[in-house]
C-alpha positions as a printed NumPy array, in Angstrom:
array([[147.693, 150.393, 129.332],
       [150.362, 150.39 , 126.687],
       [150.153, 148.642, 123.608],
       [151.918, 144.967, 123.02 ],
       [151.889, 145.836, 119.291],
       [154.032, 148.654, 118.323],
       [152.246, 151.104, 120.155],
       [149.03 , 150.84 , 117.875],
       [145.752, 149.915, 119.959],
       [144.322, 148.569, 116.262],
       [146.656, 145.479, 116.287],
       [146.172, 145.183, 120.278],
       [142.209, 144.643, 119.458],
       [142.742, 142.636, 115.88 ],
       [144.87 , 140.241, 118.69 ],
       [142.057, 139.816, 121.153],
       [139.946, 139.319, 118.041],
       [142.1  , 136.745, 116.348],
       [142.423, 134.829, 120.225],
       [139.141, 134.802, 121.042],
       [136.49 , 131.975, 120.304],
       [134.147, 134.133, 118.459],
       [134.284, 134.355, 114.728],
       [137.763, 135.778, 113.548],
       [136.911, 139.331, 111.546],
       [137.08 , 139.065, 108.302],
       [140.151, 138.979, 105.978],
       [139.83 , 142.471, 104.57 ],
       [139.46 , 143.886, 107.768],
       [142.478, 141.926, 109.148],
       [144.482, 143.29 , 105.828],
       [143.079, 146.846, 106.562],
       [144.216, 146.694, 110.054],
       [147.928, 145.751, 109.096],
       [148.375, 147.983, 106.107],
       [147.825, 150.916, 108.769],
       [149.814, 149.957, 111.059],
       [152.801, 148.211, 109.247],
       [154.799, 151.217, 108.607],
       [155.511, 151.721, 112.28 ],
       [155.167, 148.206, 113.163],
       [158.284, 145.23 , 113.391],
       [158.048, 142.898, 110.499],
       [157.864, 140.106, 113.347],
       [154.545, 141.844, 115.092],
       [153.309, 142.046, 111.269],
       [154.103, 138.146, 110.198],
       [152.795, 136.721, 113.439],
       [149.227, 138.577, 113.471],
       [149.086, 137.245, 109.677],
       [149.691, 133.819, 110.645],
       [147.32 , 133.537, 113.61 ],
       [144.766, 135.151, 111.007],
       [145.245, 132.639, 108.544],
       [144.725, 129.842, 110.755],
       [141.783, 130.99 , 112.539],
       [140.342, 131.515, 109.066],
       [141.973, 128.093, 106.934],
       [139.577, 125.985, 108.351],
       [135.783, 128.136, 108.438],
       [137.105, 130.495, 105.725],
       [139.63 , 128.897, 103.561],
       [139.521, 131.307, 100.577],
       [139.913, 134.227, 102.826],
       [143.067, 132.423, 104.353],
       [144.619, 132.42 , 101.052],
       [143.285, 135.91 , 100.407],
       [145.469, 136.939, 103.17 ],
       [148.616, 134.749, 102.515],
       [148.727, 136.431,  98.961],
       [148.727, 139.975, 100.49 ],
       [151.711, 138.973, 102.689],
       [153.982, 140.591,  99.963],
       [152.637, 143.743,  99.859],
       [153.073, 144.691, 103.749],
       [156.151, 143.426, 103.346],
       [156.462, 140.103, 104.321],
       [156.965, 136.737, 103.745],
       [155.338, 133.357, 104.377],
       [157.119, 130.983, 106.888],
       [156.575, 127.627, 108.006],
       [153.921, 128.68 , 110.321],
       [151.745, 129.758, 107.854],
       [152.377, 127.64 , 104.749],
       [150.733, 124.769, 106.336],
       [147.696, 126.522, 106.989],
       [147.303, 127.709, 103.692],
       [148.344, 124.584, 101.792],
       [144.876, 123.077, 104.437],
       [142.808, 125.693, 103.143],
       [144.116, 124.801,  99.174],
       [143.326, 121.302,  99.515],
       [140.025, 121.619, 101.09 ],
       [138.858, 123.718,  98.023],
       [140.158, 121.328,  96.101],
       [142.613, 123.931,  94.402],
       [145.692, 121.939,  92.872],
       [147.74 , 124.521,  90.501],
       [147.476, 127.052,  93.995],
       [148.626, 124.252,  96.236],
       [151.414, 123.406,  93.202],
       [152.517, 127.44 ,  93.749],
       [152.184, 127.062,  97.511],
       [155.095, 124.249,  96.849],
       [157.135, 126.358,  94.671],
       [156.797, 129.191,  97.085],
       [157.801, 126.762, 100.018],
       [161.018, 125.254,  97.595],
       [161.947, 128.569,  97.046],
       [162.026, 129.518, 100.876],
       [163.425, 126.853, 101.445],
       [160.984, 125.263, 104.186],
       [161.513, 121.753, 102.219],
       [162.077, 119.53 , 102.902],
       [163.279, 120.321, 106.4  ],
       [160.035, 121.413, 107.884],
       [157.375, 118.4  , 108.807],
       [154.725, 120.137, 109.141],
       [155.06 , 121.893, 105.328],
       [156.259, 118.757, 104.015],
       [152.688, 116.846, 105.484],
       [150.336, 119.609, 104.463],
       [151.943, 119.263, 101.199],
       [151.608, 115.196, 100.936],
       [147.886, 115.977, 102.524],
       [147.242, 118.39 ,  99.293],
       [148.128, 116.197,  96.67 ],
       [146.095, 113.555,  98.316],
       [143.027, 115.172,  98.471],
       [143.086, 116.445,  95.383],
       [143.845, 112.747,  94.159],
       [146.8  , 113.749,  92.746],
       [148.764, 110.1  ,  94.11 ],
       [151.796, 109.997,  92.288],
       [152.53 , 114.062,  93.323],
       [151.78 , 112.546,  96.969],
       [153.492, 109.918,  96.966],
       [156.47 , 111.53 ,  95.701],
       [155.733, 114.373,  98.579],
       [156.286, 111.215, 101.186],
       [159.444, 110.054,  99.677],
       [161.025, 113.682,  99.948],
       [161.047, 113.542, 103.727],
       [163.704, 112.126, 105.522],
       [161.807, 111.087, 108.842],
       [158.084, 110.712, 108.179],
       [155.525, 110.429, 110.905],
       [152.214, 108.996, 111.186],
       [150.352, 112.235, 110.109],
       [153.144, 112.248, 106.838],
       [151.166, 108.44 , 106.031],
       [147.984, 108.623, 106.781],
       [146.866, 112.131, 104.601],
       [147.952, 109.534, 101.768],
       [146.842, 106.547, 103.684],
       [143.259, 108.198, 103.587],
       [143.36 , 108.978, 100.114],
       [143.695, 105.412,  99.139],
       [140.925, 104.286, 101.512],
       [138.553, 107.012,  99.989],
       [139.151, 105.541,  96.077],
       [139.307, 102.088,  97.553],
       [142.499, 101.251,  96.807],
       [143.572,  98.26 ,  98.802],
       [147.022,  97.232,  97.868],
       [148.497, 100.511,  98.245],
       [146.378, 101.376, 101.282],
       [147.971,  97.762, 102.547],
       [151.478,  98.662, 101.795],
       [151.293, 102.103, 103.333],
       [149.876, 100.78 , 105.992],
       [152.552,  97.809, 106.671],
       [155.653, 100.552, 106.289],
       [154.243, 103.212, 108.352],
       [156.643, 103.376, 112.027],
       [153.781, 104.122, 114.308],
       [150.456, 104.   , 113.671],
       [147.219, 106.019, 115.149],
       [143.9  , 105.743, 115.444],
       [143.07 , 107.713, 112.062],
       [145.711, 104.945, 110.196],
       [143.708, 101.765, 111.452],
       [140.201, 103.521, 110.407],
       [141.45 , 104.251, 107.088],
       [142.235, 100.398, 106.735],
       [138.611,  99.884, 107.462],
       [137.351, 102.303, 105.232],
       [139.355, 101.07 , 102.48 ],
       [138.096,  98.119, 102.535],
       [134.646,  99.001, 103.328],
       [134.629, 101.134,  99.803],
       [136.175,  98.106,  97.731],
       [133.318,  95.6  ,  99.429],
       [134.875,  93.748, 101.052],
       [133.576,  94.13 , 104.68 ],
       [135.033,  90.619, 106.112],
       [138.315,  92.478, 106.098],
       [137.182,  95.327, 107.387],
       [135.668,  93.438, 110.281],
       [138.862,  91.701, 110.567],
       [140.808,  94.951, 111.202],
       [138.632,  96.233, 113.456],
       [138.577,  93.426, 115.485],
       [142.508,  93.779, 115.436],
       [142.523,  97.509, 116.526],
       [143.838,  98.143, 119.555],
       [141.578, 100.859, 120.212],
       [138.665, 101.969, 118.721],
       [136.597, 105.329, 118.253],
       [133.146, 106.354, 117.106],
       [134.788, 106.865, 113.819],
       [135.467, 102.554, 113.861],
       [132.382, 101.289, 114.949],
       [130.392, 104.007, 112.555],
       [132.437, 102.344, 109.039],
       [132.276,  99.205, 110.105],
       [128.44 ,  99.696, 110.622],
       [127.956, 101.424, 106.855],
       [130.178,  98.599, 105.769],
       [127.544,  95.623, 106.622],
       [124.968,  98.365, 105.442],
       [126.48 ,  98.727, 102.343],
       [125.952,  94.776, 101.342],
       [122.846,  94.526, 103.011],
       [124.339,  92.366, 106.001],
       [121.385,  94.391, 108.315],
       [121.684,  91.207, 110.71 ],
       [126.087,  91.925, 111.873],
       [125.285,  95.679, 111.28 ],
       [122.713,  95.512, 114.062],
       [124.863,  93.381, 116.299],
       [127.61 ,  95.518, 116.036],
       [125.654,  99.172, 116.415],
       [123.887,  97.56 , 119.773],
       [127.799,  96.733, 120.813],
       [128.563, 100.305, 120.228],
       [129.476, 102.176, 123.483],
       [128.308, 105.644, 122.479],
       [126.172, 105.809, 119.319],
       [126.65 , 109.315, 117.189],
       [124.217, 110.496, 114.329],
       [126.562, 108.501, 111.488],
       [125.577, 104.971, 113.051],
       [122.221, 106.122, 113.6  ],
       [121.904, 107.516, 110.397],
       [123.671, 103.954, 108.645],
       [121.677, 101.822, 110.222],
       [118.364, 103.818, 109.267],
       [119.214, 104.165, 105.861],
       [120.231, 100.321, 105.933],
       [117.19 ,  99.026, 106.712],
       [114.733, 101.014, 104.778],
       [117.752, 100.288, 101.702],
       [116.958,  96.369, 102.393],
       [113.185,  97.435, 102.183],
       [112.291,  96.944, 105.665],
       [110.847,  99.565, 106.531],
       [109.161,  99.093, 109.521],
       [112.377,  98.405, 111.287],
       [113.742, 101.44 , 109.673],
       [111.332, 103.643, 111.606],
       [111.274, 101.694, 114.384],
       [114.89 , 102.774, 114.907],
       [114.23 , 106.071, 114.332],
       [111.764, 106.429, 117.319],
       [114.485, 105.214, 119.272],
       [116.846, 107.811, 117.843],
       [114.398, 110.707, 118.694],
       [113.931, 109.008, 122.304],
       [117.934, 108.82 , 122.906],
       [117.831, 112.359, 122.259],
       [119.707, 112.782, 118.983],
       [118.264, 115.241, 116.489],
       [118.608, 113.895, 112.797],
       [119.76 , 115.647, 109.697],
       [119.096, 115.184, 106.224],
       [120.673, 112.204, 105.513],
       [119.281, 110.592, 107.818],
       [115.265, 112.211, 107.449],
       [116.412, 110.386, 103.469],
       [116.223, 107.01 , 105.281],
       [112.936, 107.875, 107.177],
       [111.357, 109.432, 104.32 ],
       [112.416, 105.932, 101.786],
       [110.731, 104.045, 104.539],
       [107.85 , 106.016, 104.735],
       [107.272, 105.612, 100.972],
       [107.398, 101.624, 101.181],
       [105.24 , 101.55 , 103.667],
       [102.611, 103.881, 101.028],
       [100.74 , 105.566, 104.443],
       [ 99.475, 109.119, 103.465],
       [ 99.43 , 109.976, 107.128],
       [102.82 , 108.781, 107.594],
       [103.74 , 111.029, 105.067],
       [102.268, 113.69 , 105.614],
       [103.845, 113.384, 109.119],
       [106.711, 112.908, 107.584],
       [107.099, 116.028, 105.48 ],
       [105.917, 118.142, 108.416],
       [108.787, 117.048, 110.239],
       [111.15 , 117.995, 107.783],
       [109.81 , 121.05 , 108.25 ],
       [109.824, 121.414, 111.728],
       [112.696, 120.583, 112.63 ],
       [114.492, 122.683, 110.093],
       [116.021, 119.569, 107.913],
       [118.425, 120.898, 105.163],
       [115.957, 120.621, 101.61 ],
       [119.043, 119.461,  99.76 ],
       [118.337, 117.707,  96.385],
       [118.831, 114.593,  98.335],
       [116.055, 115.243, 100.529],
       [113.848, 116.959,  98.109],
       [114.371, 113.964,  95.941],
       [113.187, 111.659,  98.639],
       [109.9  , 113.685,  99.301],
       [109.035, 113.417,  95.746],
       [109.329, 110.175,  95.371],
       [107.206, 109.722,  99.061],
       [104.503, 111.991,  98.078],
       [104.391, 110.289,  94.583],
       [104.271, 106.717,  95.732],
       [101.329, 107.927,  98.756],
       [ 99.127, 109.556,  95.794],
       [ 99.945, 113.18 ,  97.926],
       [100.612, 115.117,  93.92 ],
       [100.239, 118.16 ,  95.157],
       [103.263, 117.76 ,  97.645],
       [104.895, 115.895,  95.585],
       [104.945, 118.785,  92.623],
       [105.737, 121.389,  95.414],
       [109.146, 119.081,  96.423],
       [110.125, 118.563,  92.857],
       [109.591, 122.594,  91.964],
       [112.329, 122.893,  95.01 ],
       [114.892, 121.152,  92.839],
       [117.126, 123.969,  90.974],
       [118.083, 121.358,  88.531],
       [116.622, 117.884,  88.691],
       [118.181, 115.043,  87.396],
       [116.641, 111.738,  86.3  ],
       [115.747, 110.757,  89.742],
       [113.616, 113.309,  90.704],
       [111.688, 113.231,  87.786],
       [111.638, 109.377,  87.874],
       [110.108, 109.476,  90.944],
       [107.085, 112.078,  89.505],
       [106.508, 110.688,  86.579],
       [106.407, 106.88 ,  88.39 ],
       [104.162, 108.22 ,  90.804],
       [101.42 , 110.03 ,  88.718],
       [101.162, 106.997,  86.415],
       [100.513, 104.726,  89.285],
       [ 98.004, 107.375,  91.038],
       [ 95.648, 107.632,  88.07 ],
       [ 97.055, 110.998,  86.664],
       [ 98.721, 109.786,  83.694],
       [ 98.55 , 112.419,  81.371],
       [100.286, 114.718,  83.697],
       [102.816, 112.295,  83.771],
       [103.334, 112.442,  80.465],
       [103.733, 115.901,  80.485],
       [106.168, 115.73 ,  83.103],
       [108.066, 113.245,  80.843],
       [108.195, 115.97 ,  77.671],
       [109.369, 118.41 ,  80.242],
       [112.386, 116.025,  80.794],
       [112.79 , 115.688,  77.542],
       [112.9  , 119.269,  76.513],
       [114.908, 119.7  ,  79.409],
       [117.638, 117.431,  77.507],
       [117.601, 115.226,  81.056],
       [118.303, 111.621,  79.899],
       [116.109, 109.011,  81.332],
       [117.004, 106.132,  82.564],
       [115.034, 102.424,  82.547],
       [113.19 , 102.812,  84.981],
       [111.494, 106.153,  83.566],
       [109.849, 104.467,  81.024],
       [108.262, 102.099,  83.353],
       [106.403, 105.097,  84.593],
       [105.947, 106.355,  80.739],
       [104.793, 103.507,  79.684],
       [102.732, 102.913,  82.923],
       [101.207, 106.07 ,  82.018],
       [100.677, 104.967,  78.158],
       [ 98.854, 102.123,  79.733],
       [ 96.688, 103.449,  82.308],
       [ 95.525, 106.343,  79.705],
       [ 95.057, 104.058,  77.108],
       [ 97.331, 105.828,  74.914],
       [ 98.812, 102.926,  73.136],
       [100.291, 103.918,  69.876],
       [102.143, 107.175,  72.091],
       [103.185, 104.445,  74.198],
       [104.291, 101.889,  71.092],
       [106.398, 105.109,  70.25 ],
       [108.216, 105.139,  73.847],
       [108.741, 101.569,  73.349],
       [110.611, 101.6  ,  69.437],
       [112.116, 105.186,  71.083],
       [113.591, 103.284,  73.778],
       [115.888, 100.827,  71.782],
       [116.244, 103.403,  68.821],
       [117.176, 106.571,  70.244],
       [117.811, 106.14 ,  73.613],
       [119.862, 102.774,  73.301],
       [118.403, 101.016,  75.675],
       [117.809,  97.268,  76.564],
       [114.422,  96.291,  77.191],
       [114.119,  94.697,  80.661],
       [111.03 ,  92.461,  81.89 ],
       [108.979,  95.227,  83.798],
       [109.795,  97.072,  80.049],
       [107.71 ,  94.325,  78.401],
       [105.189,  93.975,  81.157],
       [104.172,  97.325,  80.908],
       [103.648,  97.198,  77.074],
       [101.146,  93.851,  77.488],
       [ 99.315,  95.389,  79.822],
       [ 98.875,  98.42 ,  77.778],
       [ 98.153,  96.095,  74.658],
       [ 95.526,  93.868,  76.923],
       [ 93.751,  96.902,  78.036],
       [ 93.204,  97.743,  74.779],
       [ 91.744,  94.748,  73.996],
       [ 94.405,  93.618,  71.522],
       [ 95.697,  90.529,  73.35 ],
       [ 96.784,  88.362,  70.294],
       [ 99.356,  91.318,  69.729],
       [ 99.884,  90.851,  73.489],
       [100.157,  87.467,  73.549],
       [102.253,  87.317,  70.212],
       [104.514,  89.682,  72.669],
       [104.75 ,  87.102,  75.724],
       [105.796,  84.15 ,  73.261],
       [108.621,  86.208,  71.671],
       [110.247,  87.705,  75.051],
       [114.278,  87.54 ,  75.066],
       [114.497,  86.291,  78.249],
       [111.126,  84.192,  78.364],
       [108.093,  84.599,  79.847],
       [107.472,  86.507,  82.814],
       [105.158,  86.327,  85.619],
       [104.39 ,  90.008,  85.546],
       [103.941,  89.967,  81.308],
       [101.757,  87.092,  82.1  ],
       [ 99.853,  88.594,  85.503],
       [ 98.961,  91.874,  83.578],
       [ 97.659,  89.19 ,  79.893],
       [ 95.85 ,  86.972,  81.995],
       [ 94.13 ,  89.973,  83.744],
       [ 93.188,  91.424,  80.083],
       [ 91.861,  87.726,  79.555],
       [ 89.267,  88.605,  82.427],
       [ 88.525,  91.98 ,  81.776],
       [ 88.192,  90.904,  77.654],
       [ 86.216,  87.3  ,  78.395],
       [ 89.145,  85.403,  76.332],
       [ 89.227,  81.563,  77.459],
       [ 91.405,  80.295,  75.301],
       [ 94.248,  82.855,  75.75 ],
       [ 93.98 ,  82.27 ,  79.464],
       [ 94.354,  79.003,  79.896],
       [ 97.639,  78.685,  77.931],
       [ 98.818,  82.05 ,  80.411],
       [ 97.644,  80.541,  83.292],
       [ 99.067,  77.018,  83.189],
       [102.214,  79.059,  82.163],
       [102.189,  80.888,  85.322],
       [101.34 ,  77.711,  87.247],
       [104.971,  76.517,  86.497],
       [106.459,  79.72 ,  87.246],
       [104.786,  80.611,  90.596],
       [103.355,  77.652,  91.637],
       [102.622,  78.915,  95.33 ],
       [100.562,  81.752,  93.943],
       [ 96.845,  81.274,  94.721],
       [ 95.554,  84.225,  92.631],
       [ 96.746,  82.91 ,  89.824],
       [ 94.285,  79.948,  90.298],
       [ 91.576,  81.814,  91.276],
       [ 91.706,  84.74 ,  88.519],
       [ 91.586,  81.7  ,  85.75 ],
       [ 88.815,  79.715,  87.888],
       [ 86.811,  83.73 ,  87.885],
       [ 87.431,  83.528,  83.932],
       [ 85.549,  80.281,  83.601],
       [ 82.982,  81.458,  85.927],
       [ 81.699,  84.853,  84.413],
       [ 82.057,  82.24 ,  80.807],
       [ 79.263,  80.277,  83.261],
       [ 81.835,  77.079,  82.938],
       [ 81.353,  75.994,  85.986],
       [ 83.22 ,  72.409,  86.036],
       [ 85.88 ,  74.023,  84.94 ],
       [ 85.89 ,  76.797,  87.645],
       [ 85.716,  74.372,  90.312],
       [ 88.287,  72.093,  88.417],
       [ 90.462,  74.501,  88.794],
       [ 89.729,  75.591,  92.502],
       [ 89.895,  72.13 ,  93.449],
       [ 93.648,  71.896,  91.795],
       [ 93.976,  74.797,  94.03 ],
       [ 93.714,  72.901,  96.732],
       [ 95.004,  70.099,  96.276],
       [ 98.745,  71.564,  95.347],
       [ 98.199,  74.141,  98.214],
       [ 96.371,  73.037, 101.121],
       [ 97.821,  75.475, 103.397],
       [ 96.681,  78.752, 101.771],
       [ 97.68 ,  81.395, 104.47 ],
       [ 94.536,  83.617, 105.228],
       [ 95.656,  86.974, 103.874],
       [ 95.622,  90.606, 105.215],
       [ 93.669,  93.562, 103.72 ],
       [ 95.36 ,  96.912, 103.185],
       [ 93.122,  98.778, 105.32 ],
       [ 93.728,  96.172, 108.17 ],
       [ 97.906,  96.805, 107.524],
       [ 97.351, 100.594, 107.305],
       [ 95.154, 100.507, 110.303],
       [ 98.241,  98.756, 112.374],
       [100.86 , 100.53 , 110.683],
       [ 99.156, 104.032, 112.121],
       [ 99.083, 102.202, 115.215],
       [102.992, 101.122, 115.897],
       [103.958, 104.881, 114.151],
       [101.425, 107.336, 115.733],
       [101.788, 111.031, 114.135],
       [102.862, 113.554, 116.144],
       [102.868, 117.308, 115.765]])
């Protein structure tokens, strides 16, 4: 059979290769291959093979496409405006401006601009995407008769940095607009907030795609409307793993958990395998919920079905295990991180305070330190958790000065809760006490919870009745409040008072609701989310 290429069978297979739908070879053999044959082979035969190559490869393999673009010279030919687009698609998707800037010189100098459209949009979509606006916009300007695809590369840029007005003047001067253009209204103004407009688009559309429904579905997630993002994801005609995924992460966001998993069963039972953002919803929800079955279920799944163990993910499972009291998973997931951040170790060092291994949550917390990770506020909760629970108190009074001092940080309610409970443990409540009276921004129930619980544990009436009648203004609806202070007059065997008190009780709240113990919402949680291998 004779050859189509110049007589050389190596270019007839490195066709086949390039047409097929199996990977295209790589660019080095593709180069190989032409260098070979070149000398006996037409320029054309040479330039089209190269240009086939480098779009097979600009998408999969965009370095290799440029790899191959920048040999061109040395066979000898030349770009043209078959290629040029290709490779300024594989620049922008790396992200490369100063290449994609020579990639518009080169394309100047042959002079494919601006009379070639499709040079002229890859070049508008490079400057977009690598947010360079002004370059873009002055990309669009340059061509005489723009199309839809000329707008919306720039059109998407401005939805992606939520900029509305120039999104919204883009969008008003484009001459035809497609289905891309109207989604890029919504997810402008999804990213600036403001979903009522988004809504108000997409009710406007004249069609709409998965790609709608899906942002306008983040969008209500986003603000925590769970009630119109569930109203419009049951509308949805065809649900894909990004409105799955949304609404999952939505509701376990808006720390309702329950629901959160209760859509993932349905996920699993439509038939639509997750991925790790979504298995970073299921494993948030798990870790509200604080089942150790549920997560241990929960990280074998992971691991069965293969989930990516990104630091998203990994980050998640820390914080899961840590919350459940699983440390030894919970060490194993943070080890995984390359380089944790403050999360990650937030979510350890939280944890072992709260499960009764404090000291090892210190140490985690030096580690970060040395580590030259900068915590954030809600770290030192956990610290000076830890302080608390290990009865570590000056250690912890030195977290507390280090906060303001070197960290520069403003000390936040929970900050000052902590410290009182660490000081009432102790047994020093007048410093504790002396700590409530002089809080910026007044006293708090939790400041005065974790005092009036010292009061108990230290047998100090007098303390407690000025912290209880304080919290009875603050929280009037909660019962344990009475009770604890009614306790404290008890084990003082003052008994009128400790019925004084219950009787208040019940006069202000006659309708006490009888409460639920954790085993009996464990036992129903296991119940509504059986584990499954």
């Amino acid at each position: 059979m004779a050859s189509q290429h110049g007589g050389d069978p190596r270019l007839d297979r490195l066709s086949r290769a390039l047409a097929s739908d199996h990977p295209p070879p790589a660019a080095a053999a593709v180069h190989a291959h032409l260098v070979r044959a070149h000398a006996g082979t037409p320029p054309p035969v040479i330039r089209s093979l190269l240009n086939r190559a480098i779009r097979r490869l600009s998408k999969p393999h965009p370095r290799a496409a440029l790899r191959l673009l920048l040999l061109m010279p040395r066979l000898p030919v030349s770009p043209d405006h078959f290629s040029l687009p290709f490779a300024l698609n594989a620049a922008a998707s790396l992200r490369l401006l100063p290449l994609g800037a020579s990639l518009h010189a080169l394309a100047l100098r042959l002079a494919l601009l601006p009379c070639r459209l499709p040079v002229a949009n890859a070049l508008v979509d490079l400057y977009a995407k690598c947010d360079d606006l002004p370059a873009a916009h002055t990309a669009l300007a340059d061509i005489a008769a723009p199309d839809a695809v000329s707008f919306n590369s720039l059109l998407c840029a401005h939805a992606r940095l939520a900029s509305v007005p120039d999104a919204e003047s883009l969008f008003v001067a484009m001459p035809s607009r497609t289905q891309v253009s109207w989604n890029a209204m919504v997810v402008v103004y999804v990213n600036a907030g403001d979903v009522s407009s988004a809504r108000r688009v997409f009710d406007q559309m004249p069609t709409r795609d998965s790609t709608s429904w899906s942002v306008l579905i983040v969008g209500y997630c986003k603000c925590g409307s769970m009630r119109s993002a569930r109203e419009v994801f049951d509308r949805m005609p065809a649900k894909n793993l990004v409105a799955w995924t949304a609404m999952i992460n939505g509701y376990a966001q808006s720390g309702v958990p329950k629901e959160s998993l209760a859509l993932f069963r349905e996920m699993e039972a439509a038939g639509i395998e997750p991925d790790a953002a979504t298995m970073v919803g299921v494993i948030s929800a798990a870790s509200q919920i604080g089942s150790t079955e549920l997560a241990g279920w929960v990280g074998s799944y992971v691991d069965k079905k293969r989930i990516e163990r990104n630091d998203k993910v990994l980050t998640a499972l820390v914080d899961m295990h840590a919350k459940c009291g699983n440390v030894d998973e919970a060490l194993s997931a943070f080890r995984e991180i390359a380089q944790p951040d403050a999360y990650p170790y937030t979510a350890l060092i939280s944890g072992l305070a709260a499960h009764g291994h404090a000291k090892l949550a210190l140490q985690v917390f030096e580690r970060m330190q040395a580590q030259s990770v900068w915590p954030d506020p809600i770290t030192f909760v956990g610290v000076l958790t830890a302080c608390s629970h290990a009865g570590l108190v000056d250690k912890g009074l030195d977290y507390w000065e280090a906060m303001v001092k070197y960290y520069g940080m403003e000390r936040r309610a929970d900050h000052y809760a902590c410290v009182v409970d660490m000081l009432g443990r102790a047994g020093r409540l007048e410093e504790a006490f002396e700590m409530v009276q002089t809080m910026p921004m007044g006293p708090h129930p939790g400041a005065l919870g974790a005092l009036l619980s010292a009061c108990k544990t230290h047998g100090n009436v007098e303390i407690a009745e000025i912290v209880a009648n304080k919290l009875f203004e603050l929280e009037p609806h909660n019962t344990g409040n009475y009770i604890m202070l009614s306790n404290i007059y008890a084990e003082k065997e003052q008994w009128e008072e400790a019925e004084r008190i219950r009787s208040v009780m019940r006069t202000r709240l006659p309708f006490k609701q009888p409460g639920s113990s954790w085993v009996e919402d464990r036992q129903r949680e296991r119940g509504r989310f059986p584990l499954r291998s």
